[in-house]
N, C-alpha and C positions, 0 to 999 in steps of 0.2 A: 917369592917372585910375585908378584903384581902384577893382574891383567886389568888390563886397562877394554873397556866395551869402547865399541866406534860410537864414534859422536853423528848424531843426526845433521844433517847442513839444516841452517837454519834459513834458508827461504824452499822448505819442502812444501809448509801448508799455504804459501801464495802460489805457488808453483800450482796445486792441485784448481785452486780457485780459479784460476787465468784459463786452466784445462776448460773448465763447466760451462765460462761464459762464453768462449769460442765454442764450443758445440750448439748451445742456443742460436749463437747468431748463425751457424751455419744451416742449421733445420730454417731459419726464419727464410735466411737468401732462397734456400729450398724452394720453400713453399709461394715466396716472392714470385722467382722465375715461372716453376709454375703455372701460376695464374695470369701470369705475363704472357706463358703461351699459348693457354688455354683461351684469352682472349684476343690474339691477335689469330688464332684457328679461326673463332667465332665472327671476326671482322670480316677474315679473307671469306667465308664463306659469303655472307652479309652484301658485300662488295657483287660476287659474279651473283646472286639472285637477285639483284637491283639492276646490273648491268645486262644480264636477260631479259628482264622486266619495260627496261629503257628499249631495247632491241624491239622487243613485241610490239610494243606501241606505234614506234618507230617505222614500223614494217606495214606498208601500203596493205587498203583495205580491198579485197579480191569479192566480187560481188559473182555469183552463179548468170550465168547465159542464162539470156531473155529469151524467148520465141518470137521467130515474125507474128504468127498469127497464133491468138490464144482464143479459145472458144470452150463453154460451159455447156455440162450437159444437162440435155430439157428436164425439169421438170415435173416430175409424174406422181400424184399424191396416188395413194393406194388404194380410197375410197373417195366415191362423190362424197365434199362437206354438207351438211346440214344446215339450211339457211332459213333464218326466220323473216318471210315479211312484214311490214306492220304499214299499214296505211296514214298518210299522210292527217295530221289534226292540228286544224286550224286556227283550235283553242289551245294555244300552249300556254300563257299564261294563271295559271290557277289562282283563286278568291282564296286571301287568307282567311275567310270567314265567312258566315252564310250570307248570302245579297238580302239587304231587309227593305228596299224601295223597286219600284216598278221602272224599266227599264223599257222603252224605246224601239222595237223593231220593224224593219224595211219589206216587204213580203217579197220573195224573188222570183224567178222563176223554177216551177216544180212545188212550191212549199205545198204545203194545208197544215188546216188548222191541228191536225192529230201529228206531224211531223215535227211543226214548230213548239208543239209542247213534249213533245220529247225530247229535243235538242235540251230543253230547258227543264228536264226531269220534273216536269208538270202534266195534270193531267189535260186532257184537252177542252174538257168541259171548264178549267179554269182558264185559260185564254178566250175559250168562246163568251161567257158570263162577263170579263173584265171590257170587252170590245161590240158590249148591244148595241152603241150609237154606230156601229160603223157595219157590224155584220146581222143585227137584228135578228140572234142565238139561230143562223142558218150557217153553215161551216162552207155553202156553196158560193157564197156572197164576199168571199178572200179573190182576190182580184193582186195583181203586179204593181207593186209601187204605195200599196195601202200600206201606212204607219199603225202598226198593234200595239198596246199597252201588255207588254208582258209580265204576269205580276212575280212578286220572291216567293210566294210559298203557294200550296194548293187550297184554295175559299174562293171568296168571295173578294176583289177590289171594289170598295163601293165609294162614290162621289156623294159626299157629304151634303143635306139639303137643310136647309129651314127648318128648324120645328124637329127634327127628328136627335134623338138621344141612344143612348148605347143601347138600352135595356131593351129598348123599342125596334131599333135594326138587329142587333141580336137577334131575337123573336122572330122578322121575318123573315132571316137567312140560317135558321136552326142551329145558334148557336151561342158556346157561354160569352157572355157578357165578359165573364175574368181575360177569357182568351182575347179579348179586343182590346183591354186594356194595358195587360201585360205585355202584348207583341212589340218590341224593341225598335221597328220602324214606324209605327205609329207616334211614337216618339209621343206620349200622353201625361200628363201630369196629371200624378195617382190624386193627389190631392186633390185639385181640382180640374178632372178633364173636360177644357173647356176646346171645340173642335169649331172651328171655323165653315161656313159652308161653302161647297167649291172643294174643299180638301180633300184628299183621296187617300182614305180607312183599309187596310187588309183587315177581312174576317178570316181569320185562320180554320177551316174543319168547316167553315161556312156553304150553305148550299140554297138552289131553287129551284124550282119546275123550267123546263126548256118551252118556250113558243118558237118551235120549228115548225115551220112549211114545208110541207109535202104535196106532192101529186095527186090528187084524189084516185083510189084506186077504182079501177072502169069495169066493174063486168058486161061479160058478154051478155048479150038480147038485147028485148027492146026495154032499155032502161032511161029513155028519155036523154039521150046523150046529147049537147049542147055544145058546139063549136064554140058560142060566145063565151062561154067558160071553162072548156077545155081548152080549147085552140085548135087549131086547120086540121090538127091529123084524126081530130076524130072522127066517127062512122058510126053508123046504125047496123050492130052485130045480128040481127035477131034472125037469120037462118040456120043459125047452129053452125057446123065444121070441125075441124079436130080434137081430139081428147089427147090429154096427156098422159102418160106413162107410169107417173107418180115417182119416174125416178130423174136425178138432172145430173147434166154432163157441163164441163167447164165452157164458158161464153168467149172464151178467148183460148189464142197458145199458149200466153204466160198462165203462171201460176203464184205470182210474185204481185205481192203488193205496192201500189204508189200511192202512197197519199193515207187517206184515211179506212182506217179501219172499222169495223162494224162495233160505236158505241153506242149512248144516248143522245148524245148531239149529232149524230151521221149513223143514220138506220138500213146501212148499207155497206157495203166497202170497194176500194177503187182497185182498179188489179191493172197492173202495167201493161204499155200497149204502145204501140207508133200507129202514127196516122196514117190512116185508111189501111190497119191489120183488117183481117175478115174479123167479125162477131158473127157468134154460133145461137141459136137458139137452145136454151139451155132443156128445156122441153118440148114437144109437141101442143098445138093448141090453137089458138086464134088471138091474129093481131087486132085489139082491138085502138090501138092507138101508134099513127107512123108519121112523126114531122118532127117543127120545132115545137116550144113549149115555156110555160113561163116558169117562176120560181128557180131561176140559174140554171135548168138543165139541159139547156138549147136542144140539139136532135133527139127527138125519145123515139123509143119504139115500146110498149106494153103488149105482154101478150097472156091471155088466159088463157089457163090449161082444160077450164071445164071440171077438176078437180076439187074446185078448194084455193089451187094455189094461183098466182101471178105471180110475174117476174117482170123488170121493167130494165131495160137500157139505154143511159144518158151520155149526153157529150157525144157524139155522133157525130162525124163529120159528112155522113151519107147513108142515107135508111134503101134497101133492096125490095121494100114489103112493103104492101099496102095495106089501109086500115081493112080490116071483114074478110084478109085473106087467110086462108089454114096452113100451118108450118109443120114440118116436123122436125121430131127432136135432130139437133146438129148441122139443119139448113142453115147458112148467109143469110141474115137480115140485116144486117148496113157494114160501117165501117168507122174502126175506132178512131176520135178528132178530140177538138177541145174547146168544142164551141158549147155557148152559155158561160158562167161562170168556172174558170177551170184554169190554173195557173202550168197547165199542160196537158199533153195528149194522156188519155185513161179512158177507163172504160167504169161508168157507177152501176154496179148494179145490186138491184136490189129482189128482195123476194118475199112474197107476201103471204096471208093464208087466212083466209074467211076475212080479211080485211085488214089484220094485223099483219105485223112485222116480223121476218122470221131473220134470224141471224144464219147469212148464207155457209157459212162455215159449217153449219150442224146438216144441210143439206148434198152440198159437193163431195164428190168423191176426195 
């Protein structure tokens, strides 16, 4: 007998194929939908935080209550600030470079000559020297309205004459020759310095002897004293009267300088004062000189101590003493003014000793 095996159908292995590709597409729809929902999740959300967003904006802007009255409180630093003052300078302008020509200036009121050459960081013996046609080397002879020659550097400015050559004025203002030539306002041709007369030379480091006018000083007794050449306030001492102390007390209340101080052109110094202050007699002694007076120093009063020393006070708008009377130390003898030469009220005084000049500063307390 014969067995016969079953026969396979013959569309099994398309059957199995048709299987595979319908499971693929069915994983694809899958994953399709999916993402389909996944982004229509992402949208809805997308949607209300936009439509929130539009809302906020949308929604009137609510500002905080004002106050009627609004008020700040005061103020109050912790500590007094520290303030610096500086005084007003009426030089703002500054020289890009050192001034090498002689310059122009108006005398005001208050100058002198030891003022105006500090202003101008010069000495004053070189303003006094540059202006002999005008002050005749006397520092008392500055007057309101007088035009000075202020020179650029500290010598000599000299007016060029006839006849005279470098080597030559060199020599009689003690100084080198090189310096005259080299100095940059002189403006000299090395080669040939030929100098016009009339022209106006700085000697740099240049100097001379001063012819200053002074008072002659008057001792006491009978020393033949002469009105015609003193003037009015002199008197015939020769009784004798007070001695002085040997020591001296200040001639005024200030203590403060105006004006010039005790150099070689001003043998003396001016000390600030308003007019008709008291003036003090700086020692005991005898007046031997009370008026006006020539040589710029209008009211004087002199007084010897009998010591050695005098002491003399100018500018005086009113003397208290008379010539031959005896003072002592700290009495009233006039009142400080500004008459004679004096571009304001001051007191000159000076102090003397065996005849010479003492510088008051090494005297005063």
């Amino acid at each position: 007998m014969n067995r016969t095996q079953p026969e396979t159908p013959a569309g099994g292995a398309s059957s199995a194929a048709g299987s595979g590709f319908t499971s693929i597409l069915l994983w694809f729809l899958a994953v399709v939908m999916v993402g389909f929902a996944v982004f229509m999740a992402y949208q809805r959300l997308f949607d209300r935080r936009s439509s929130a967003g539009v809302a906020v904006a949308n929604a009137p802007l609510e500002l905080p209550a004002v106050p009627q009255q609004v008020s700040l409180p005061v103020f109050q630093p912790e500590s007094q600030p520290v303030t610096l003052h500086r005084r007003a300078n009426l030089r703002t302008i500054l020289p890009t470079r050192p001034r090498e020509q002689e310059i122009v200036y108006r005398v005001q009121a208050g100058d002198s000559v030891f003022g105006i050459a500090q202003s101008f960081n010069l000495k004053p013996e070189t303003v006094l020297w540059a202006n002999y046609d005008i002050l005749n080397d006397d520092p008392h002879m500055i007057s309101i309205g007088q035009e000075l020659l202020i020179p650029p550097t500290d010598g000599v400015l000299y007016k060029w004459k006839e006849g005279d050559t470098i080597e030559k004025v060199a020599a009689t203002f003690k100084a080198d020759p090189q310096e005259i030539l080299l100095y940059p306002g002189n403006k000299l041709d090395l080669a040939n310095p030929v100098i016009e007369p009339g022209t106006f030379i700085m000697i740099p480091g240049g100097s001379r002897e001063f012819r200053t006018w002074v008072v002659p000083t008057i001792p006491r007794g009978p020393a033949g004293v002469n009105k015609s050449i003193y003037g009015p306030g002199a008197c015939d001492t020769s009784a004798g009267g007070a001695f002085g102390t040997g020591t001296f007390v200040w001639p005024t209340r200030n203590r403060v300088l105006s004006g010039n101080d005790y150099w070689p052109g001003h043998l003396a110094i001016d000390i600030a004062a308003y007019t008709g202050d008291p003036i003090y007699a700086a020692d005991s002694g005898v007046v031997v000189y009370a008026g006006p007076v020539g040589g710029g120093y209008g009211n004087m009063v002199m007084i010897d101590h009998g010591n050695g020393y005098q002491t003399l006070y100018a500018h005086l708008s009113a003397w208290n003493v008379r010539c031959g009377a005896s003072v002592s130390q700290g009495q009233v003898i006039g009142q400080a003014g500004s008459t004679g030469r004096s571009t304001g009220p001051h007191l000159h005084f000076e102090v003397r000793y065996l005849g010479g000049f003492v510088n008051p500063w090494y005297v005063l307390p």
